[in-house]
C-alpha positions in Angstrom: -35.5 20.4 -28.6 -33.4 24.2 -29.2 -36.6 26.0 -29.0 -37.6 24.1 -25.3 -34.3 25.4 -24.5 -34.6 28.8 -26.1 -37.9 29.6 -24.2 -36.5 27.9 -21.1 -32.9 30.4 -21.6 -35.8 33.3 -22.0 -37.8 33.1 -19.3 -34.6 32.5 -17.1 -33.5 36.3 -18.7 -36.9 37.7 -17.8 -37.0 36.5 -14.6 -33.4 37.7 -13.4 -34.4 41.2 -14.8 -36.9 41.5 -12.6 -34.9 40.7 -10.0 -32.2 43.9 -10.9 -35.1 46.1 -11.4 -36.8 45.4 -8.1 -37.7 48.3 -6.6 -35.4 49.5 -3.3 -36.2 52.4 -0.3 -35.0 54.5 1.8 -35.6 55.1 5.8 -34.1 58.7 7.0 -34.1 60.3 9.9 -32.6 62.4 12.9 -31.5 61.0 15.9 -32.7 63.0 19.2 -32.1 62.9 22.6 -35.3 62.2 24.7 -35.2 64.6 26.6 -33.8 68.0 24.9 -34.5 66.5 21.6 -31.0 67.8 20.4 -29.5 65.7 17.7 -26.8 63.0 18.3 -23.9 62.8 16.4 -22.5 59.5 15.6 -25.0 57.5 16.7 -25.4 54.1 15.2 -28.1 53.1 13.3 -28.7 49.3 11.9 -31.6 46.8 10.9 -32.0 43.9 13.2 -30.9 40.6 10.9 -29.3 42.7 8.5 -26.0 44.1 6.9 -27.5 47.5 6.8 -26.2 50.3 9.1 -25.2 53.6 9.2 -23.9 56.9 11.3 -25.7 59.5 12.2 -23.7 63.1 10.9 -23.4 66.1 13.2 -26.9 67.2 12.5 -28.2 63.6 13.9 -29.4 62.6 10.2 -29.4 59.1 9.0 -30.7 57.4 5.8 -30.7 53.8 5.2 -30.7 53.4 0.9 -31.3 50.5 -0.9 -33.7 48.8 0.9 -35.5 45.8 -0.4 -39.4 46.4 0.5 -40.0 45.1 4.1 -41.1 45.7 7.8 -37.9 46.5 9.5 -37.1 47.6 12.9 -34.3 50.0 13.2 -31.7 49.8 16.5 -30.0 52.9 18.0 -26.4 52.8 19.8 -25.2 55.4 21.0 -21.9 55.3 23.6 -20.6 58.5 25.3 -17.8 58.7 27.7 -17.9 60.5 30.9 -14.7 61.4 32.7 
């Protein structure tokens, strides 16, 4: 009966290894504008469905890390005031 439970405990072990040593990704970019294609600072950047999001920095660059492997679609917001 231990050793049912000692294979059982092992395989559990294995298994939630696997889990912590999944691989993870990374999607980077720059943000553009169409139609100078200069960068845009503090744009936001997030996955649909997801927790993941970031700012764009003053050069317009943006990299998602961690990333479980996927198909994601990324969303740009970007709000500017005009007085």
């Amino acid at each position: 009966m231990n050793k049912k439970y000692l294979f059982l405990i092992i395989i559990i072990l294995f298994s939630c290894l696997q889990l912590v040593a999944a691989p993870t990704f990374t999607i980077s970019g720059i943000v553009k504008e169409q139609a100078s294609l200069k960068p845009i600072a503090g744009a936001n950047i997030y996955i649909n469905g997801t927790t993941f999001g970031v700012v764009s920095d003053p050069d317009g660059y943006f990299s998602l890390s961690g990333l479980p492997a996927g198909a994601y679609e990324l969303f740009v917001n970007y709000m500017i005031s005009m007085t």
